[in-house]
Structures are given as structure tokens and as C-alpha cells.
C-alpha distance (Angstrom), angle and dihedral (degrees) to the residues before:
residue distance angle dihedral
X1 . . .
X2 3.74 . .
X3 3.83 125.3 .
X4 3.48 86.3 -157.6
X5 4.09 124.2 112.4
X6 3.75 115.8 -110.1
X7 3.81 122.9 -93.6
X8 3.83 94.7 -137.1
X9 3.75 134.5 12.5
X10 3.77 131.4 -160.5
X11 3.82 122.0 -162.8
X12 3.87 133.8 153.8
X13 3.21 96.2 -139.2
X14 3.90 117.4 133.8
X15 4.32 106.4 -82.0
X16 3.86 94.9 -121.9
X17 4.12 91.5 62.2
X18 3.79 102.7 48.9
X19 3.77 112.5 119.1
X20 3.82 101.1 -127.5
X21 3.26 136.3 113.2
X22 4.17 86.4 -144.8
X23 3.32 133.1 38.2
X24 3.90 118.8 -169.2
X25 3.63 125.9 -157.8
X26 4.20 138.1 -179.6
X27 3.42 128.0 -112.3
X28 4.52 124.7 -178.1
X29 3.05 119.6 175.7
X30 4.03 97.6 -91.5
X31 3.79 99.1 48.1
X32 3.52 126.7 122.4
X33 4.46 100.4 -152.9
X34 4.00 84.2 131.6
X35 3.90 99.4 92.8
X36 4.06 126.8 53.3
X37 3.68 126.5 35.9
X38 3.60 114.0 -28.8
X39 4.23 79.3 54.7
X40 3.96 84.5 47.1
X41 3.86 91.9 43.4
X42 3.59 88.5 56.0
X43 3.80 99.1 50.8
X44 3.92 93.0 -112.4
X45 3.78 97.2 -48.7
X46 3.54 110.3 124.3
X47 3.55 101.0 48.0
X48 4.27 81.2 51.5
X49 3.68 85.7 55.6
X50 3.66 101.8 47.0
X51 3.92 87.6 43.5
X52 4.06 87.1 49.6
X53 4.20 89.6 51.2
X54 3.77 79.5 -123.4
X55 3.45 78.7 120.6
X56 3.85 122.7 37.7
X57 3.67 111.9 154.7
X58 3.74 99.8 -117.3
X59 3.34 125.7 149.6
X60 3.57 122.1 -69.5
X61 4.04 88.5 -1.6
X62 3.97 108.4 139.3
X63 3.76 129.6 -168.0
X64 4.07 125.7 -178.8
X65 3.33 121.1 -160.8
X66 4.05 129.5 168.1
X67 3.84 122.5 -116.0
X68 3.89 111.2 -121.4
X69 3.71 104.3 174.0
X70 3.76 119.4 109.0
X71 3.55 111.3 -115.5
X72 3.70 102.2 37.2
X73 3.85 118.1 108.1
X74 3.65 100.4 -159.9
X75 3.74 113.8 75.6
X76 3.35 99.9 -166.1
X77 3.90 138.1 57.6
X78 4.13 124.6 -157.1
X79 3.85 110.9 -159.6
X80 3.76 107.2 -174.5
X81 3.76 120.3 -177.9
């Protein structure tokens, strides 16, 4: 056994309570991620970058954006296509 952290934790815990400083999240090409919280956590702007094409969901496409909603504990969000 390992004393070492794990790489990659899954939880279902609501997205506004998990202890990270980044969360990461998927995007292909036909996915809808643009409405609910992680667009509310991010003051409207990933749906404004998925309706600008900035953000398309193809493959290896990446997109950073910070997390300004109160409440959240993560300050960052990962969209990878």
C-alpha cells in the first residue's frame, strides 16, 4: 500500500462542496455541460464560450476558466474536449 494521495477522485457529492482547488470536466462535440452549475459557477461563461465556438469539444481542445460563484470551493474549472 501506497502513502501516496490518489491521482483522481470520484464522489457524488454536490459540485459546489468538493475540496479542490480544480475541478475538471469533459466536453465531445455533442454534449450539453453548458447549462446548470458549473455554467452558474462560472458567472455565465461557459455557455458564452461554447456559443462563441471558443469552445467546441474536440479532441484534445482545453479551456480554463475561474469559478466566481460564492459557495464553490474550487476556483478553477478544466473543460477538455
Amino acid at each position: 500500500m501506497s502513502d501516496h494521495a490518489p491521482i483522481l477522485t470520484l464522489s457524488d457529492l454536490p459540485l459546489a462542496s468538493l475540496p479542490f482547488d480544480v475541478l475538471v470536466a469533459l466536453r465531445g462535440e455533442d454534449s450539453e455541460i453548458v447549462a446548470g452549475p458549473l455554467d452558474e459557477a462560472t458567472g455565465g461563461t461557459l455557455r458564452a464560450a461554447v456559443e462563441s465556438r471558443e469552445l467546441r469539444g474536440k479532441a484534445f481542445e482545453s479551456l480554463w476558466l475561474p469559478i466566481i460563484a460564492s459557495g464553490w470551493q474550487a476556483r478553477r474549472l478544466l473543460v477538455i474536449g
